[in-house]
N, C-alpha and C positions, 0 to 999 in steps of 0.2 A: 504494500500500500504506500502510495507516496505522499509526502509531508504535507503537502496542499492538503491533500483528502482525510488523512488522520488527523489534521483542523477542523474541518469542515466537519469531520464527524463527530466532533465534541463539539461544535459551536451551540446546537440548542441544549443546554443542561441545565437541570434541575434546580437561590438560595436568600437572603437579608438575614423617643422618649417620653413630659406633661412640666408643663413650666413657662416661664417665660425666656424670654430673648427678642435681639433683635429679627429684620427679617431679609438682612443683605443676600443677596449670592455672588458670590467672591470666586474669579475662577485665575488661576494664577503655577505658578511653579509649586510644584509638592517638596513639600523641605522634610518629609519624615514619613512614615507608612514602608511595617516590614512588607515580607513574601506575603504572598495571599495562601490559605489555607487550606489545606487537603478537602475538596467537595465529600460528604459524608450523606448526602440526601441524594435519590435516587432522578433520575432527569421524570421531567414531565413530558418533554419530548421525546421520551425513550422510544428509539423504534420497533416497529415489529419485528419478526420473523426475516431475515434475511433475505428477499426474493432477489437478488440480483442485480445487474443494471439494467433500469429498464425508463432513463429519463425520456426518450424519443419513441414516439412510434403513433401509431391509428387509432388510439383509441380517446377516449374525452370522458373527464370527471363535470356533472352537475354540480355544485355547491349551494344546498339548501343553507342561508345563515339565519340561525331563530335566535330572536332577543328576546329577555328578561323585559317583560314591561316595566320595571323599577330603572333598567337602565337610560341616563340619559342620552340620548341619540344625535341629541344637536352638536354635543362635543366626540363623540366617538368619532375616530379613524380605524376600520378595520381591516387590518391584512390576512391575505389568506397565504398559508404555507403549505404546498402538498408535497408529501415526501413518501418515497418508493422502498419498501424494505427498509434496511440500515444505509440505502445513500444519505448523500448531500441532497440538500431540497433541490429539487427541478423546479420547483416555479414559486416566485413569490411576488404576490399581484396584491394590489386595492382593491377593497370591495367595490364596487359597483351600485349597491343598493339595491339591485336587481333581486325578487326573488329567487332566480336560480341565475347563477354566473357559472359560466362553464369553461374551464381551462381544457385546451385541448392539443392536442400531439402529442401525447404519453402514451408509454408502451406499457405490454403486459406486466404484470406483477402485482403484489400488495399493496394498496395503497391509502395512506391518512392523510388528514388535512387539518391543519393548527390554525386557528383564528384569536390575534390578539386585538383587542378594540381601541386599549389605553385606556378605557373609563373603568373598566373592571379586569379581573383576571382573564386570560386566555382558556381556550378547551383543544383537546384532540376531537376530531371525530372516531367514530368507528372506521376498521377497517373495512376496504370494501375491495373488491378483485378486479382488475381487469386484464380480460382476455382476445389478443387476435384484435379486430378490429371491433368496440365494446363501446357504449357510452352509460354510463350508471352514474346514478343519483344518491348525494353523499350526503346526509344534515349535519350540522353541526353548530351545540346549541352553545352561545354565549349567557351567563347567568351572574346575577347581582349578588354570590354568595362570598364577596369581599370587595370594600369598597377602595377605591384608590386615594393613599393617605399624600401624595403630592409626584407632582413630577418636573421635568427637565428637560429642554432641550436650548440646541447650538444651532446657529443659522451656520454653520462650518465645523470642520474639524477641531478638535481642541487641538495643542500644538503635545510633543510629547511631555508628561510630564506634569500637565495639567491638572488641576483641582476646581471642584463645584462643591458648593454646600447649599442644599435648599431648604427653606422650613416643612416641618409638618404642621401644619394648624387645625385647631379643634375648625367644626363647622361654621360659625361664628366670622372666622375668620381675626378672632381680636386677640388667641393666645398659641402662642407657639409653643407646641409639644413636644419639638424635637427635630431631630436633623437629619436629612439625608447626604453622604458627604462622598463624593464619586472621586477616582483619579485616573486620567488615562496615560497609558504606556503603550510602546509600539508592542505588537507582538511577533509580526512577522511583516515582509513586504507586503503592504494593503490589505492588516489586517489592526486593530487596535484590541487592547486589553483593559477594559473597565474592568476597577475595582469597588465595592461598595460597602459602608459601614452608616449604622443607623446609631444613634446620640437620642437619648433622654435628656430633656430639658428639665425636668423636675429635680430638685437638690435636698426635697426635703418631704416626710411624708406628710398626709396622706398622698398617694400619687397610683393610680392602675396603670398598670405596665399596658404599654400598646402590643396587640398581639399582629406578626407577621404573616403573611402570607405567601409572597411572589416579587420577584423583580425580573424586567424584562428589560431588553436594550434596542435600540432600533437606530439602524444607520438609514440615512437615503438620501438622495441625489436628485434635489430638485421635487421633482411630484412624483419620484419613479422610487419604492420599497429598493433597499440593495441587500440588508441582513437583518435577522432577529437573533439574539439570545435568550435567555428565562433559565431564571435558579427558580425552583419551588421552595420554598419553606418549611418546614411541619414541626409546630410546637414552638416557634421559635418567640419568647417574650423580652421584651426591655423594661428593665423595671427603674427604680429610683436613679436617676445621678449614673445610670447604667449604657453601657456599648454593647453592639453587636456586630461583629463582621460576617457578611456574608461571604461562606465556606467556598462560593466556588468564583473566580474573575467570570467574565464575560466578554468571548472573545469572538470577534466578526469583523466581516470584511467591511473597509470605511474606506472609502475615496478618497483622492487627498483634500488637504487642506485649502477648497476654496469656496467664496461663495455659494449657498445653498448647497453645500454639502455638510450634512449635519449628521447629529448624533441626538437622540431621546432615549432619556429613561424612566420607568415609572413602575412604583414602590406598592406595594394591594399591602391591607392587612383590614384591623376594624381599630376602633377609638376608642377609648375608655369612654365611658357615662357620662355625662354632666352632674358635676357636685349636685349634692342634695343642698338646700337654701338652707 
């Protein structure tokens, strides 16, 4: 297997405070931040059953996308990811809005399709087969069962080296609960390495730890998707004055550094309560 593709095959993988602060985002030279940590949670985009290469050929996937009527829609952007066995994704397209969008020139094999919105977490579909010259109808349902605690993007590439810090704010919007705090690294020729660590803003009790769920990273070039990542979560809490590093980097291919070539990322979990009066 060549180093390209032993990227490519980890790039979708499975990871990620209450208080006050201000509410700057500062992106600048990282002065400190060890190695990133051994991933221990299992990908979300894990793939199936091995079927082979099979990104080219005669046949077409439907893509039914069902929303959560809790989800807000005006701010969603959804991409669809279809990916063949243990390849690299074959296609990665914008929704359309269409009730069925159909990606088509794919060849035989096993096939899933990832949908991240940004407003809420992502989902796989089921798998679905196609054979010979085939077209088949795939659902895949996006759902409100964790809501996105803040997110980030670059109208460009960050330069190597780079640092972001963004708040997490209760609903309100009037108290900052904590920090999302990204650093990017080259990782390979045109590819970048997001790091990600989550900050409690709370220094003192009482304070409910905010519970984690998902972070996901998203390059793209103008209006055109170019790469996804996504760590899953499970279990993961920050509590008082407390940090979390997310166990696995996030690595995908970025374009270089120029105008509207960006990078987003965006942090799911749920919020603690609103104090009792």
């Amino acid at each position: 297997m060549s180093c390209l593709k032993r990227w490519w095959s980890g790039l979708l993988v499975g990871a990620l405070g209450y208080g006050c602060g201000d509410s700057s985002t500062v992106v600048g030279p990282a002065r400190d931040g060890g190695p990133p940590q051994d991933a221990s949670q299992d990908s979300p985009l894990a793939a199936p059953p091995d079927a082979g290469t099979c990104a080219v050929g005669n046949s077409r996937l439907r893509v039914n996308v069902q929303l959560d009527p809790a989800l807000d829609r005006r701010r969603m952007d959804v991409w669809l990811v279809a990916r063949c066995g243990s390849d690299p994704p074959s296609r990665i397209v914008r929704w359309d809005r269409s009730p069925s969008q159909t990606l088509d020139g794919l060849g035989a094999g096993t096939w899933r399709v990832y949908a991240s919105a940004f407003v809420a977490p992502g989902a796989w579909s089921d798998a679905v087969t196609l054979e010979g010259v085939s077209t088949v109808t795939v659902p895949v349902a996006l759902r409100a069962d964790a809501r996105l605690l803040t997110a980030w993007r670059s109208d460009e590439t960050p330069d190597a080296g780079s640092r972001a810090r963004v708040p997490i704010r209760d609903p309100s919007e009037a108290v900052t609960l904590g920090w999302l705090e990204l650093t990017y690294t080259p990782a390979m020729e045109g590819f970048v390495r997001v790091e990600a660590l989550v900050r409690n803003a709370c220094t003192a009790e009482p304070c409910p730890p905010l519970a984690l769920h998902s972070v996901e990273a998203r390059s793209v070039d103008g209006e055109t998707p170019v790469d996804l990542a996504v760590v899953r979560l499970q279990d993961a809490f920050v509590g008082v004055g407390g940090s979390y590093t997310v166990p696995s980097p996030m690595v995908l291919r970025a374009p270089g550094p120029m105008p509207g070539r960006g990078l987003q990322v965006a942090l799911y979990g749920d919020l603690p309560p609103p104090p009792r009066p």
